[in-house]
C-alpha positions as CSV (number, residue, x, y, z in Angstrom):
1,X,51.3,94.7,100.5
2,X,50.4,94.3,96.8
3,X,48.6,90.7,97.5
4,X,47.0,91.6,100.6
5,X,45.1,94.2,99.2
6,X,44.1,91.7,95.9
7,X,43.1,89.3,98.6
8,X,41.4,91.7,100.7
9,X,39.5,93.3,97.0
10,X,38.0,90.0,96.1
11,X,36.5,89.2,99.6
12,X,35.0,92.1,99.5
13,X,34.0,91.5,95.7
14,X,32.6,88.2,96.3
15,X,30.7,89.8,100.1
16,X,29.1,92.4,97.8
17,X,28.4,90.5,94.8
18,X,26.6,88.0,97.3
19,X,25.0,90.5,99.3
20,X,23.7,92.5,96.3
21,X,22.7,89.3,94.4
22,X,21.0,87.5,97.0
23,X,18.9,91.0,97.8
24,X,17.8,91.0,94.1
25,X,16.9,86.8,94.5
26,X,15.1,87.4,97.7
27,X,13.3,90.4,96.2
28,X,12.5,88.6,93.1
29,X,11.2,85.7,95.0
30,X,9.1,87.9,96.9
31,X,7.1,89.0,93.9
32,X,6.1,85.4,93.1
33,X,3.5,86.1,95.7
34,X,3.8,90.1,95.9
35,X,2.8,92.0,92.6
36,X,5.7,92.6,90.3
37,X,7.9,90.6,87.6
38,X,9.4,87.8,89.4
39,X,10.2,85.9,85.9
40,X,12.8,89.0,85.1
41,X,14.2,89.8,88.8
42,X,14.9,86.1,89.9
43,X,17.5,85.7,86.7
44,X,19.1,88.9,87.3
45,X,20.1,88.0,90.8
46,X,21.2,84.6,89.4
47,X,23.4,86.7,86.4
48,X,25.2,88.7,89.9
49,X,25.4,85.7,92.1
50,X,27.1,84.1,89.2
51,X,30.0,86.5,88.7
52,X,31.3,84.4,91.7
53,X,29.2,81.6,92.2
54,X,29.4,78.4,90.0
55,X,25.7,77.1,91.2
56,X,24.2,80.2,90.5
57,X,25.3,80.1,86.8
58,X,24.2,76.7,87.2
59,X,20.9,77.4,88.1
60,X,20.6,80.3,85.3
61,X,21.1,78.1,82.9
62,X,18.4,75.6,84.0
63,X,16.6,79.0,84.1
64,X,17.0,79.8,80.7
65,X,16.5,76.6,79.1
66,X,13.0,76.7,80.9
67,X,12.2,79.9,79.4
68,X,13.6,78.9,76.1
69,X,11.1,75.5,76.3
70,X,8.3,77.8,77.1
71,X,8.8,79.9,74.3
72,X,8.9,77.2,72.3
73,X,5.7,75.6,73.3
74,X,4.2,79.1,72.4
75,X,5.8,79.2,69.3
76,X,4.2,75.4,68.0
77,X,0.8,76.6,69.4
78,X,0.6,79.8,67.4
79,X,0.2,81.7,70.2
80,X,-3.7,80.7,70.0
81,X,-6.2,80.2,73.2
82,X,-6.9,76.5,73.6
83,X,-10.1,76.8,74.9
């Protein structure tokens, strides 16, 4: 009885956490054309999808080292205009 319930718990772990997830990714790719902060939503649904999903933390991590190259190009330019 004891494994059937664990086995039914993380279907319905990994159904929610790809439900929820995917909802916050479609949302956040949404607002690349809708108004809002697509840059933040996007890599939260990747953080959920990748409680269970090895791509996902995959792709978050190509994610962050985007963001982390971008703040670095800021950084060298001293945050100035370059017009």
């Amino acid at each position: 009885m004891k494994q059937v319930l664990d086995t039914t718990y993380r279907h319905a772990r990994r159904v929610a956490v790809t439900v929820i997830g995917g909802s916050v990714v479609a949302v956040g790719v949404a607002m690349i054309v809708l108004p809002g902060p697509a840059i933040v939503v996007i890599p939260i649904g990747l953080a959920i999808l990748g409680a269970e999903f090895a791509w996902a933390r995959h792709w978050l991590e190509k994610v962050k080292q985007h963001a982390q190259t971008a703040v670095d190009v800021v950084k060298s330019s001293g945050g100035t205009s370059r017009t």
